[in-house]
N, CA, C and O atoms as CSV, one atom per row, in Angstrom:
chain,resi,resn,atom,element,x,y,z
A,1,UNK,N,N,123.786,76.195,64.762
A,1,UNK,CA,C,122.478,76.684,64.403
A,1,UNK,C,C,122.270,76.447,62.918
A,1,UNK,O,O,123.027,76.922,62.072
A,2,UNK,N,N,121.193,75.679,62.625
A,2,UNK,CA,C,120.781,75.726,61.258
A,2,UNK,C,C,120.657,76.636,60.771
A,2,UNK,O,O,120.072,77.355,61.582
A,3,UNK,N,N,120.939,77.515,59.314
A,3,UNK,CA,C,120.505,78.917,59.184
A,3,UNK,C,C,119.199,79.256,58.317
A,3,UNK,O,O,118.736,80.332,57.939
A,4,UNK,N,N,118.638,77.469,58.086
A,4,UNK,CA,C,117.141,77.811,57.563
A,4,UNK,C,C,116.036,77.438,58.743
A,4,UNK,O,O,114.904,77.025,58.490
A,5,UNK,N,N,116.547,77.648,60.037
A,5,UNK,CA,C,115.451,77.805,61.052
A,5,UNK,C,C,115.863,79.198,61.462
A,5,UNK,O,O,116.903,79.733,61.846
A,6,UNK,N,N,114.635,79.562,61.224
A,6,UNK,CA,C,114.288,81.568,61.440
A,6,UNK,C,C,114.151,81.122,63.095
A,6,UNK,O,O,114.904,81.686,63.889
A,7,UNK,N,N,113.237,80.165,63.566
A,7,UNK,CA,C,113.032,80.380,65.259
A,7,UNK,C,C,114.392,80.668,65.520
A,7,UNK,O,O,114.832,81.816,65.584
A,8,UNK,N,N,115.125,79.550,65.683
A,8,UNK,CA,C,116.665,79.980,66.304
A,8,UNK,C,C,116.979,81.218,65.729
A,8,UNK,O,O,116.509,82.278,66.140
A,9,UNK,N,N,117.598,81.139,64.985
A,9,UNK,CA,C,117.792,82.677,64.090
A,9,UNK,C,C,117.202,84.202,65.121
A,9,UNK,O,O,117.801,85.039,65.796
A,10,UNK,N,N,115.737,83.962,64.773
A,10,UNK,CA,C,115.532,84.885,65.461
A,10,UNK,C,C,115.464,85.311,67.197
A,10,UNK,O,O,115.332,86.349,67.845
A,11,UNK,N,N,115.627,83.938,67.469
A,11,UNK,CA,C,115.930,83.989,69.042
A,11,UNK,C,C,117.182,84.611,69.742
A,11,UNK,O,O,117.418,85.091,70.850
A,12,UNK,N,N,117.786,84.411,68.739
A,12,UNK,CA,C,119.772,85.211,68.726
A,12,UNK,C,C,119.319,86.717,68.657
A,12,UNK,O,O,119.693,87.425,69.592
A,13,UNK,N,N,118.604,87.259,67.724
A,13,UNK,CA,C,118.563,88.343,67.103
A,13,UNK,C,C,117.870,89.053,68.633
A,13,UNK,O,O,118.316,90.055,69.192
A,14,UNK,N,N,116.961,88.420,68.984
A,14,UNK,CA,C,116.729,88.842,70.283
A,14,UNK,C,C,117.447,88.968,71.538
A,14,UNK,O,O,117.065,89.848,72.309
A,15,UNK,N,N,118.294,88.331,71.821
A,15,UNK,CA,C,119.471,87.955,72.596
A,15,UNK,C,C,120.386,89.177,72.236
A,15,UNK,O,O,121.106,89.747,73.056
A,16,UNK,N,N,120.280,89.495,70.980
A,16,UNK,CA,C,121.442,90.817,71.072
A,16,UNK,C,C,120.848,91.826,71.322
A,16,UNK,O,O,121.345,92.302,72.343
A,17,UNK,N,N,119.578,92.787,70.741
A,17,UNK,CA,C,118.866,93.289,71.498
A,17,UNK,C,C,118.724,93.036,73.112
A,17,UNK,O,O,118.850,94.034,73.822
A,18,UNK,N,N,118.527,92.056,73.603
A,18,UNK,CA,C,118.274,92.200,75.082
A,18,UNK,C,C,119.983,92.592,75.726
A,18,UNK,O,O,120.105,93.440,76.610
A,19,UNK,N,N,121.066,91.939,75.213
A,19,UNK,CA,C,122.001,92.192,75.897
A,19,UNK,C,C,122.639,93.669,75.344
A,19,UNK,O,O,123.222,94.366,76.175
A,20,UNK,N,N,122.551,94.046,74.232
A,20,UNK,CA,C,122.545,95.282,74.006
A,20,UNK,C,C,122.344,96.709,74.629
A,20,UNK,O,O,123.073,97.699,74.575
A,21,UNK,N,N,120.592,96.420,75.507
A,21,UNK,CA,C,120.071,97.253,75.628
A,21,UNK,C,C,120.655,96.957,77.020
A,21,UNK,O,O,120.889,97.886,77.792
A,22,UNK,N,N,120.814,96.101,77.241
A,22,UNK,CA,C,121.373,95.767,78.715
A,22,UNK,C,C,122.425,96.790,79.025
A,22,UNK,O,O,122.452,97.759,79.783
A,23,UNK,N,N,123.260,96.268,78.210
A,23,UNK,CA,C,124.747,97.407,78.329
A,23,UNK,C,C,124.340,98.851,77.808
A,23,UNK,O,O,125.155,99.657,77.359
A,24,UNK,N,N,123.148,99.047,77.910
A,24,UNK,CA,C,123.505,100.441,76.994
A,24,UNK,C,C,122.674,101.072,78.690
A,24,UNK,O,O,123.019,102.212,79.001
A,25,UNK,N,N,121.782,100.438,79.560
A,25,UNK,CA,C,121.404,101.052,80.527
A,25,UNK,C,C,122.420,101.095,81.810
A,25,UNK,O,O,122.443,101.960,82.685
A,26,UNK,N,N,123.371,99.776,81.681
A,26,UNK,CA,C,124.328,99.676,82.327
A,26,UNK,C,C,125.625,101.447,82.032
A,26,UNK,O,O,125.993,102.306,82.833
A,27,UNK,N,N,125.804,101.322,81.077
A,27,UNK,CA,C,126.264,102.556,80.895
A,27,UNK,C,C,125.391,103.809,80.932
A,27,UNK,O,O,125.745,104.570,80.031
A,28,UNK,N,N,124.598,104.190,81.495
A,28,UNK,CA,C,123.356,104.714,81.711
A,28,UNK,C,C,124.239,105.273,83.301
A,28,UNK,O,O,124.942,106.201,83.701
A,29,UNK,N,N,123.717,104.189,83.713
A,29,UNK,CA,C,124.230,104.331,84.896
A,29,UNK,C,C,125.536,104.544,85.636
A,29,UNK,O,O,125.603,105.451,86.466
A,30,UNK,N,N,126.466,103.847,85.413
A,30,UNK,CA,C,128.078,104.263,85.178
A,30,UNK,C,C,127.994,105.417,85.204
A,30,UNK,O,O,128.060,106.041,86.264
A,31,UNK,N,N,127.782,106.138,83.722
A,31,UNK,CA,C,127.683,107.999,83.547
A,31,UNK,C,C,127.050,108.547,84.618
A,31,UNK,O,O,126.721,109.697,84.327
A,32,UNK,N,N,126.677,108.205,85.901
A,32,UNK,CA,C,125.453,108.992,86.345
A,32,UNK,C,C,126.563,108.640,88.229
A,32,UNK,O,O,126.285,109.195,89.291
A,33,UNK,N,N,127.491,107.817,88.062
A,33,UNK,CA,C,128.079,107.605,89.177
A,33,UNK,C,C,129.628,108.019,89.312
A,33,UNK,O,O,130.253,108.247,90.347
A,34,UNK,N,N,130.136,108.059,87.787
A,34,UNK,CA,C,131.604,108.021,87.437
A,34,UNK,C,C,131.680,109.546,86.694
A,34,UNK,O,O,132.784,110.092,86.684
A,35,UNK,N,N,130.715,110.129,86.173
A,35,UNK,CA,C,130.541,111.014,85.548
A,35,UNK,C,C,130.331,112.504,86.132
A,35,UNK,O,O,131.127,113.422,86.332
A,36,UNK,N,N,128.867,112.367,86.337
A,36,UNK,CA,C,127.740,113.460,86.772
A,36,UNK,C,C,127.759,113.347,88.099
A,36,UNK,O,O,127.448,114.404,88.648
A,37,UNK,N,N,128.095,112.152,89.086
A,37,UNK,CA,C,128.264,111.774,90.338
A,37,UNK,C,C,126.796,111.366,90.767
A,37,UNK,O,O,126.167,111.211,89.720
A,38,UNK,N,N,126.170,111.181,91.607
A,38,UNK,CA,C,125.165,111.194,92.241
A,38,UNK,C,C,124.309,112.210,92.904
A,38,UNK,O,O,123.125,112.371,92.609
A,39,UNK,N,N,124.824,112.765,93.641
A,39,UNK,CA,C,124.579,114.102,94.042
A,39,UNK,C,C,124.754,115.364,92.910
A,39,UNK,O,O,124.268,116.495,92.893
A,40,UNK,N,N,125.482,114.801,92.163
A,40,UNK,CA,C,125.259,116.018,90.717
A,40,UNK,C,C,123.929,115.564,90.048
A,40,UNK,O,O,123.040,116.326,89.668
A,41,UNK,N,N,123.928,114.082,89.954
A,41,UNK,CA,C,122.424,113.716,89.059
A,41,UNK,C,C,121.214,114.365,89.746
A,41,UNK,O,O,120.431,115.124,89.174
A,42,UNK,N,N,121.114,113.842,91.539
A,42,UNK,CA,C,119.884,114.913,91.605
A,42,UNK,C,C,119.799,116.619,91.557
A,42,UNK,O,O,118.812,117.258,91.195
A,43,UNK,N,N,120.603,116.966,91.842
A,43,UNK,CA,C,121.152,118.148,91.332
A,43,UNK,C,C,120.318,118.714,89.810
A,43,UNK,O,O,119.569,119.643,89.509
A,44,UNK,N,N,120.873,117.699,89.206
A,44,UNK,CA,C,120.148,117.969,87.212
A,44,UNK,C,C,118.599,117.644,88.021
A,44,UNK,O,O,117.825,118.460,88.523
A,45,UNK,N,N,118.512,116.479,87.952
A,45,UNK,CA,C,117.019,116.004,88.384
A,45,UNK,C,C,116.150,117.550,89.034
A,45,UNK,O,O,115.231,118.099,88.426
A,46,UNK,N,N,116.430,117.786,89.701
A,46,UNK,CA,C,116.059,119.121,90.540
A,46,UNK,C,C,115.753,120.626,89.542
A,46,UNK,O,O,114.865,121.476,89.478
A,47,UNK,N,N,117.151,120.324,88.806
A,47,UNK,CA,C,116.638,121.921,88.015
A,47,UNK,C,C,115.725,121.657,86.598
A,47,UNK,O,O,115.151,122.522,85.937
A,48,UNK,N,N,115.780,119.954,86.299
A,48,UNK,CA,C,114.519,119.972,85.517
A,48,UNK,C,C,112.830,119.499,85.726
A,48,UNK,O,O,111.932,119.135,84.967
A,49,UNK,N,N,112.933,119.666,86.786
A,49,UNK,CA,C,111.764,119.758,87.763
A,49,UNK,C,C,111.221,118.076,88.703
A,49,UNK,O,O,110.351,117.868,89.550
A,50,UNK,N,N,112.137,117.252,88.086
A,50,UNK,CA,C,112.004,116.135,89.083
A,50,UNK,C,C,112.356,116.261,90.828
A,50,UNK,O,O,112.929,117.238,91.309
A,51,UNK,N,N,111.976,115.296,91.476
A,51,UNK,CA,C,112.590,115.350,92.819
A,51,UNK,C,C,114.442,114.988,92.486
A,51,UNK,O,O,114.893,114.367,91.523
A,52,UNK,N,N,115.237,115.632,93.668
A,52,UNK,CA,C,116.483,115.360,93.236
A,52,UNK,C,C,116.462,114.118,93.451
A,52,UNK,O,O,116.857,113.384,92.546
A,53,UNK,N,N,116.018,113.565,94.648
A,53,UNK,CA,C,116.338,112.126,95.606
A,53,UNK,C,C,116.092,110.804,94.619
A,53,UNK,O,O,116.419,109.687,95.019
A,54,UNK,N,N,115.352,111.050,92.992
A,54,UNK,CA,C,114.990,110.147,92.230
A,54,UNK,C,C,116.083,109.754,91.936
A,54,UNK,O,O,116.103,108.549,91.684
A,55,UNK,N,N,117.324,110.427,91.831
A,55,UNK,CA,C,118.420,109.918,91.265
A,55,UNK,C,C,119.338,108.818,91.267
A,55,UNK,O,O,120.244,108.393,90.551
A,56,UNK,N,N,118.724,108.494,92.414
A,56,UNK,CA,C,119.168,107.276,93.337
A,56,UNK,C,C,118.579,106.191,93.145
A,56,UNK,O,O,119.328,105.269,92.824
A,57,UNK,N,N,117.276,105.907,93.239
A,57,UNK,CA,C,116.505,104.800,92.618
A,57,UNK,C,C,116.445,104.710,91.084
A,57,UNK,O,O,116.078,103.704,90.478
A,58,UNK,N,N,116.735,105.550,90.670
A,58,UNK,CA,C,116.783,105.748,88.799
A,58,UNK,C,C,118.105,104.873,88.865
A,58,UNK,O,O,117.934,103.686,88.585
A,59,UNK,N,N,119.572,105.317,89.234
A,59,UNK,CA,C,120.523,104.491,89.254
A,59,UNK,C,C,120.651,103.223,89.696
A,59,UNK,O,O,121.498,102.510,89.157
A,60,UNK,N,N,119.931,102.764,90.637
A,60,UNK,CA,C,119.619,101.818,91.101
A,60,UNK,C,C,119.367,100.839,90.127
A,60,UNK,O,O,120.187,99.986,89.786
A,61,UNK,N,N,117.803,101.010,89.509
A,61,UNK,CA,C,117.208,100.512,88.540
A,61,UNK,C,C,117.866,100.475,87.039
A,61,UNK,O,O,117.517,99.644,86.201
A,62,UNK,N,N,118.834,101.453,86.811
A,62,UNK,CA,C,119.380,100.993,85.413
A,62,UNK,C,C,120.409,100.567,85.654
A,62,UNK,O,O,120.883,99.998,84.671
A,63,UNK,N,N,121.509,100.536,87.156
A,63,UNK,CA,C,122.435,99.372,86.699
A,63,UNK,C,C,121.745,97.888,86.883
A,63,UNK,O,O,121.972,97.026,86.033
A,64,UNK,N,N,120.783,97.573,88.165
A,64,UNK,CA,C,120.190,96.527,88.100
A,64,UNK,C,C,119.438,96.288,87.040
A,64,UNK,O,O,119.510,95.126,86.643
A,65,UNK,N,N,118.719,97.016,86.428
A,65,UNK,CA,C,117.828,96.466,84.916
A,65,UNK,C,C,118.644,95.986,84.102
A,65,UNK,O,O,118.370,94.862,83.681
A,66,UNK,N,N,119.986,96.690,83.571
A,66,UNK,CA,C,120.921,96.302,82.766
A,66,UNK,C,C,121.585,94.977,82.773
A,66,UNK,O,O,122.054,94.298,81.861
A,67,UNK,N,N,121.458,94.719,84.611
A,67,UNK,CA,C,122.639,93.447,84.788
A,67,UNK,C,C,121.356,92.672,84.788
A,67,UNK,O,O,121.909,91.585,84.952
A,68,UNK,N,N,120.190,92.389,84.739
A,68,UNK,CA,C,119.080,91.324,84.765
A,68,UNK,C,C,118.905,91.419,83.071
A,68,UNK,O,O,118.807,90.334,82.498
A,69,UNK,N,N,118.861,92.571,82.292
A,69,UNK,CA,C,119.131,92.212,80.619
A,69,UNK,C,C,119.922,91.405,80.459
A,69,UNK,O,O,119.724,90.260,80.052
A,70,UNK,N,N,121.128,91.994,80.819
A,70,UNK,CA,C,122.529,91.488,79.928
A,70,UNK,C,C,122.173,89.761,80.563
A,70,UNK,O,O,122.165,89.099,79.525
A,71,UNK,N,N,122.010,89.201,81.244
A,71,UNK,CA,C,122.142,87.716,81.392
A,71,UNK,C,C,120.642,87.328,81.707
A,71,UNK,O,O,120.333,86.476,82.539
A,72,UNK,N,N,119.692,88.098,80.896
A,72,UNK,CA,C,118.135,87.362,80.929
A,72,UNK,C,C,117.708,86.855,81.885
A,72,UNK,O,O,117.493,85.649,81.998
A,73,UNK,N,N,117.451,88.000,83.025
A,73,UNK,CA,C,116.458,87.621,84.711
A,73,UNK,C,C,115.301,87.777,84.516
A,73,UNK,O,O,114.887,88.655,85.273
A,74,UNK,N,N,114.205,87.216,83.617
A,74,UNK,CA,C,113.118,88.197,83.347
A,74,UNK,C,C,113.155,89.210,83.027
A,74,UNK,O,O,112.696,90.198,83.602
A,75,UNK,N,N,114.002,89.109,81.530
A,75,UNK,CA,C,114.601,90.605,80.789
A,75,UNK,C,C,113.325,91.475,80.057
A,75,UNK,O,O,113.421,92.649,79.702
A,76,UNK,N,N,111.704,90.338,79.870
A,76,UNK,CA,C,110.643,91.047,79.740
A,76,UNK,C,C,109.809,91.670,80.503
A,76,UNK,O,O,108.940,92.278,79.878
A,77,UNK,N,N,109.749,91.753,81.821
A,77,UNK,CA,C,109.566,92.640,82.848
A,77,UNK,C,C,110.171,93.457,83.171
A,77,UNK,O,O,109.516,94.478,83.378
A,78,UNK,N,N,111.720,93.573,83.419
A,78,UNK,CA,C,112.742,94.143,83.547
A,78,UNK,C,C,112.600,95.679,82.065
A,78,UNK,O,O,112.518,96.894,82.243
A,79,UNK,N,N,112.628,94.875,80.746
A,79,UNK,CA,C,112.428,96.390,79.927
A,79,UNK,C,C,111.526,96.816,79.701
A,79,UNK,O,O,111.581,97.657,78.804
A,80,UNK,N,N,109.790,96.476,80.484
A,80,UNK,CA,C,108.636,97.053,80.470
A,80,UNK,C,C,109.257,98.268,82.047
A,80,UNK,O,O,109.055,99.477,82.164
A,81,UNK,N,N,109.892,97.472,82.859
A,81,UNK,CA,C,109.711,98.213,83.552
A,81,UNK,C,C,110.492,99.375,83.716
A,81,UNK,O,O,110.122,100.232,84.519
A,82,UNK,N,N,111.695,99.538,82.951
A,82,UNK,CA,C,112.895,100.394,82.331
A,82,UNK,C,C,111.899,101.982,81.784
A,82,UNK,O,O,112.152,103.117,82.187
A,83,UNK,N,N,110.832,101.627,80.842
A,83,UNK,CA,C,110.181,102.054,79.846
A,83,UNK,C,C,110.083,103.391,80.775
A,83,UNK,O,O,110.737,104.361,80.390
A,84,UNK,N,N,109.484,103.488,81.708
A,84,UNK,CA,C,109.494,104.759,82.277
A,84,UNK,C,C,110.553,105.835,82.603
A,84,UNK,O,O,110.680,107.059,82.601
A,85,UNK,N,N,111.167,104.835,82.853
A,85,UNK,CA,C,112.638,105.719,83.352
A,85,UNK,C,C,113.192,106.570,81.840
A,85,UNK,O,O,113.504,107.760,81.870
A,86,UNK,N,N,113.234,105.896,80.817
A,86,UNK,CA,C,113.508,105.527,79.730
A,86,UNK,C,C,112.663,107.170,79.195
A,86,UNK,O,O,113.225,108.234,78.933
A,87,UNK,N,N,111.503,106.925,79.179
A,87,UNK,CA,C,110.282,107.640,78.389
A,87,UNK,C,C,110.558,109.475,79.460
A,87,UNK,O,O,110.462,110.562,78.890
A,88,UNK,N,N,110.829,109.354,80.733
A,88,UNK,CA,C,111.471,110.469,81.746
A,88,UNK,C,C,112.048,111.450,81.055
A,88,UNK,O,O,111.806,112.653,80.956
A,89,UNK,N,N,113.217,110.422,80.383
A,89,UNK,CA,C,114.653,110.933,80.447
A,89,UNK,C,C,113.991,112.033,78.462
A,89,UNK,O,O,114.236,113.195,78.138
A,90,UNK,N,N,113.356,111.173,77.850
A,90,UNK,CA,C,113.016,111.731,76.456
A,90,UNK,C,C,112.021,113.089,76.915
A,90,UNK,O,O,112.365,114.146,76.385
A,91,UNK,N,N,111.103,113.143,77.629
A,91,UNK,CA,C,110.652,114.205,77.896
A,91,UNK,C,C,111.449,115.134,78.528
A,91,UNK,O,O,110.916,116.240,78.616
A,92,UNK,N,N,112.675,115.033,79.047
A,92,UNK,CA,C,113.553,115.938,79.583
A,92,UNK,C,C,114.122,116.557,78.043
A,92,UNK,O,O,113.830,117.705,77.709
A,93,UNK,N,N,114.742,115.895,77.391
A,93,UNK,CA,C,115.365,116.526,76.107
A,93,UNK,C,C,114.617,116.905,75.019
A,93,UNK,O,O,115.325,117.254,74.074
A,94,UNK,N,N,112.782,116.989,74.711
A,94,UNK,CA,C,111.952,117.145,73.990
A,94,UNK,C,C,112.072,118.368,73.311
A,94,UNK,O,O,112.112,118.344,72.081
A,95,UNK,N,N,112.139,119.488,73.946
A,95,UNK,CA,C,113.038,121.178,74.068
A,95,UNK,C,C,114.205,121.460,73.253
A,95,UNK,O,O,114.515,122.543,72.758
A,96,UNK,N,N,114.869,120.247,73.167
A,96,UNK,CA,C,116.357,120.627,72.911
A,96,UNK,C,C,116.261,120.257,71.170
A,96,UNK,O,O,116.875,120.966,70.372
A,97,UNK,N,N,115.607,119.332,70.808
A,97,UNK,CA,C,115.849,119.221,69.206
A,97,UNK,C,C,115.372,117.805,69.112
A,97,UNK,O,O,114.591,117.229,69.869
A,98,UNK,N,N,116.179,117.198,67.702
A,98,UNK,CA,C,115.784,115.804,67.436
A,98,UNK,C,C,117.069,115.118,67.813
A,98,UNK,O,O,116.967,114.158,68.577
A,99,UNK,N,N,118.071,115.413,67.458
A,99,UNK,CA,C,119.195,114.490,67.689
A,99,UNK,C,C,119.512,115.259,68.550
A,99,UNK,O,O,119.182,116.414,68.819
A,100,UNK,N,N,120.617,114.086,69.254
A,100,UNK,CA,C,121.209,113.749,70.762
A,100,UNK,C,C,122.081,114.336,70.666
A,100,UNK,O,O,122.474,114.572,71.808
A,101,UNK,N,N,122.804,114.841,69.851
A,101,UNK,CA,C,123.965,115.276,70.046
A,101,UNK,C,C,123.746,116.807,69.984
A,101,UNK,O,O,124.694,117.566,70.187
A,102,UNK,N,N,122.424,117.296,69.688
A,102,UNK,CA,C,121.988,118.258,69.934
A,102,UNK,C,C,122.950,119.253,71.685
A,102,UNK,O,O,123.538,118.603,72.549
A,103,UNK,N,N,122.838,120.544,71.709
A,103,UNK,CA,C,123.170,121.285,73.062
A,103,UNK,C,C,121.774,120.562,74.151
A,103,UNK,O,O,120.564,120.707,73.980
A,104,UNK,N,N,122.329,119.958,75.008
A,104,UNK,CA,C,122.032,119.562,76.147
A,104,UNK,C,C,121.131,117.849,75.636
A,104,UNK,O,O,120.270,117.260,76.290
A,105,UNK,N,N,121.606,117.526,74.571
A,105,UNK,CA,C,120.642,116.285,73.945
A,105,UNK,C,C,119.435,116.758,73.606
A,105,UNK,O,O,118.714,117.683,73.979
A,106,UNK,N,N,119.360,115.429,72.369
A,106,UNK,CA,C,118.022,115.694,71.467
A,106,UNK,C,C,117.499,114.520,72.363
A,106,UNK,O,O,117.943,113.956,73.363
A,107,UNK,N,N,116.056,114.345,71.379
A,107,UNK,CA,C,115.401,113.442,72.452
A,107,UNK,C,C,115.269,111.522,71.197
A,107,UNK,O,O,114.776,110.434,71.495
A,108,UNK,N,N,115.696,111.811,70.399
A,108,UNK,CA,C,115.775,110.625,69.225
A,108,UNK,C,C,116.320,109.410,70.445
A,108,UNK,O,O,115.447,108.586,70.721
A,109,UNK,N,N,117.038,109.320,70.838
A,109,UNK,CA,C,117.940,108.343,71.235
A,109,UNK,C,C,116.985,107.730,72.327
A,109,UNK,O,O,116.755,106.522,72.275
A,110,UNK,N,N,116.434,108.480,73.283
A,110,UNK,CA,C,115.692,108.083,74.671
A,110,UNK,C,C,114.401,107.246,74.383
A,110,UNK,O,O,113.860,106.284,74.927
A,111,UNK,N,N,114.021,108.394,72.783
A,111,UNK,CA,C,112.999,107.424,72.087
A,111,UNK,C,C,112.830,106.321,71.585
A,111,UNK,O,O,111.791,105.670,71.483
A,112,UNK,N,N,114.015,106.054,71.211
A,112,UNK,CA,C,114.543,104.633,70.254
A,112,UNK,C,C,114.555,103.911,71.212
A,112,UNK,O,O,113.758,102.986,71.370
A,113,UNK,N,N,115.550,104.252,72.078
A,113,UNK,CA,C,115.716,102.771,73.483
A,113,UNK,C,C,114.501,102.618,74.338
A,113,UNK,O,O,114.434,101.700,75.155
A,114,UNK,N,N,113.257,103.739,74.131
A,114,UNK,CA,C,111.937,102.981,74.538
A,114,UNK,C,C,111.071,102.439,74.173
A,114,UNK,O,O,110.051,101.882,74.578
A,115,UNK,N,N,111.863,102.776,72.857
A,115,UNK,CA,C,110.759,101.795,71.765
A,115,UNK,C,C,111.113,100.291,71.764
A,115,UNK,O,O,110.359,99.338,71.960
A,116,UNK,N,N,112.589,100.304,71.466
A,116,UNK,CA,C,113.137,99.076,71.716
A,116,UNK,C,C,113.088,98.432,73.048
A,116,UNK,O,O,113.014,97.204,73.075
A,117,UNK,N,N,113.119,99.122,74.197
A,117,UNK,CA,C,112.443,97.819,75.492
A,117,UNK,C,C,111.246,97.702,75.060
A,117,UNK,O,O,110.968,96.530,75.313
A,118,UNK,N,N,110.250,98.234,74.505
A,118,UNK,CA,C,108.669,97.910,74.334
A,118,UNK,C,C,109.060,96.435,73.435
A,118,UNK,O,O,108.479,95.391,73.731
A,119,UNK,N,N,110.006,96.470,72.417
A,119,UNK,CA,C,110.042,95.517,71.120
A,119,UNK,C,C,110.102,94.513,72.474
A,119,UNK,O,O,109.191,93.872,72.998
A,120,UNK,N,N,111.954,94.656,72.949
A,120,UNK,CA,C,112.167,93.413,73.627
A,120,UNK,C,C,110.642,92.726,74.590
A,120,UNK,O,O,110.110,91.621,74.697
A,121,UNK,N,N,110.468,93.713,74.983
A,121,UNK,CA,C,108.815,93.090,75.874
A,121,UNK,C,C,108.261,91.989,74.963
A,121,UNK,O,O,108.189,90.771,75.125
A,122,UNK,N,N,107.924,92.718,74.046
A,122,UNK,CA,C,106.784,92.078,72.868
A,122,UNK,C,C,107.650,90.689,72.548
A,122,UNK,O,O,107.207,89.544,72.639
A,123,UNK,N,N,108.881,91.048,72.185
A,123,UNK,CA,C,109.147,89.685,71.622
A,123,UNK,C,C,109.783,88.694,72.688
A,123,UNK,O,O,110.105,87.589,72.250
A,124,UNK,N,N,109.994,88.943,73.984
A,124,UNK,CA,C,110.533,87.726,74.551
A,124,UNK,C,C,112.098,87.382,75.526
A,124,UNK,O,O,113.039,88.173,75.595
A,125,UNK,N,N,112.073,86.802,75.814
A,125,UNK,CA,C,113.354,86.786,76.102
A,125,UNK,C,C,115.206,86.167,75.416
A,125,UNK,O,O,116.393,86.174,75.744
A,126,UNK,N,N,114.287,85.715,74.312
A,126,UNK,CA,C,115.315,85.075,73.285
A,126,UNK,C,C,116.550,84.417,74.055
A,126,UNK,O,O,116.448,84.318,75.278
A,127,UNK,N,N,117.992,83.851,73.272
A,127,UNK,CA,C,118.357,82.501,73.755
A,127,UNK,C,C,119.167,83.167,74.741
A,127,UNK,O,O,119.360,84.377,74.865
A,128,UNK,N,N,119.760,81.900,75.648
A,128,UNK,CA,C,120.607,82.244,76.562
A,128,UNK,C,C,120.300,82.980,77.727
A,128,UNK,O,O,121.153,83.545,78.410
A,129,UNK,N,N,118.580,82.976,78.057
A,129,UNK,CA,C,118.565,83.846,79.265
A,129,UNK,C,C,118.615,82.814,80.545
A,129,UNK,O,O,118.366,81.613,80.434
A,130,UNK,N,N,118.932,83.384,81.630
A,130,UNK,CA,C,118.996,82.953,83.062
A,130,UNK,C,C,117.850,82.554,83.538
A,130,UNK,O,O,117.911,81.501,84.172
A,131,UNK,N,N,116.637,83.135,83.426
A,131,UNK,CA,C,115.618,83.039,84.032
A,131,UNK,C,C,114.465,83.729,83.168
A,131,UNK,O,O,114.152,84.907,82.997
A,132,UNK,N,N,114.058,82.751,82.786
A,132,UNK,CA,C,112.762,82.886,81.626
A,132,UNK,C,C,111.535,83.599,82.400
A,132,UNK,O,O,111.118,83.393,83.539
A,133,UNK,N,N,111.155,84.380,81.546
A,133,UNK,CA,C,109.540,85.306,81.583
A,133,UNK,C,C,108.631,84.853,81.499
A,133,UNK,O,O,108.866,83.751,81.004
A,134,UNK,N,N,107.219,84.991,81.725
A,134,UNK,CA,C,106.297,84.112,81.478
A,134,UNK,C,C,105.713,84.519,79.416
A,134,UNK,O,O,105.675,85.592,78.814
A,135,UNK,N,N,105.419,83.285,79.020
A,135,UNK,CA,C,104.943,83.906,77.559
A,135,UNK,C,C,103.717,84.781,77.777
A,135,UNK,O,O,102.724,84.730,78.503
A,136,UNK,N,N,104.262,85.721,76.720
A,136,UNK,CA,C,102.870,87.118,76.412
A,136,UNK,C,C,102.890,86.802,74.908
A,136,UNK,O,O,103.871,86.600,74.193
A,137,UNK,N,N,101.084,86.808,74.470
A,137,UNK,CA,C,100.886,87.265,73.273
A,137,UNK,C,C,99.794,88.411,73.316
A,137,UNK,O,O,98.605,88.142,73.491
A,138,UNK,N,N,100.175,89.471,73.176
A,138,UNK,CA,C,99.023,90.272,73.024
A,138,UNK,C,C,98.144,90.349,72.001
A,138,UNK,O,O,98.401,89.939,70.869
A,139,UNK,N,N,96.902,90.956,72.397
A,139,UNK,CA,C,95.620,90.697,72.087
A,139,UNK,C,C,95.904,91.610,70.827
A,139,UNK,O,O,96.424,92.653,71.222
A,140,UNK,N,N,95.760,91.597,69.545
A,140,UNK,CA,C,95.338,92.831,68.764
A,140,UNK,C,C,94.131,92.737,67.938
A,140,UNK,O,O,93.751,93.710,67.289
């Protein structure tokens, strides 16, 4: 890579973001099977007023969202469509404080990683993906 071409440059920079966020929903999910179990997640789901049975398609969707990040399946559909799950989980910890490490989690962290699938949206699928997105430029 040349390091006075910013395109490449910044196409990497995107690539770690996307695989980043990849692994970070991938471990999302893990915690929610190896951890909390499944039947414990709807369980939580339940006493904070979701249906329990979401717990299942929520897991679903963040180990599959994660494994279509981490190797770019249409990783810009994939973290528009994360965004909810994502934006869920921050209104669950809104109560508890700003940081995550807060008693029962803050809500900083849920916020950041939905801000950042919004970025990855906006900017693309950067290098090395499997299966390219269609280009978006939004209107401003």
């Amino acid at each position: 890579m040349n390091p006075t071409d910013t395109h490449g440059a910044q196409s990497y920079g995107v690539t770690l973001l996307r695989v980043s966020l990849g692994v970070m929903w991938i471990a999302h999910a893990l915690l929610k099977l190896f951890v909390f179990t499944l039947p414990g997640t709807a369980l939580f789901f339940a006493s904070v007023g979701f249906p329990g049975f979401l717990a299942y398609p929520v897991f679903a969707a963040e180990l599959l969202g994660g494994l279509a990040l981490v190797f770019g399946v249409y990783a810009r559909q994939v973290s528009l469509g994360l965004v909810p799950v994502m934006a869920a989980a921050a209104s669950v910890h809104l109560s508890n404080g700003w940081v995550f490490t807060s008693p029962n989690g803050g809500w900083e962290y849920p916020v950041f990683l939905t801000v950042a699938s919004i970025a990855l949206w906006l900017m693309g699928d950067g290098a090395m993906a499997v299966r390219r997105s269609r280009r978006f430029v939004p209107a401003l």
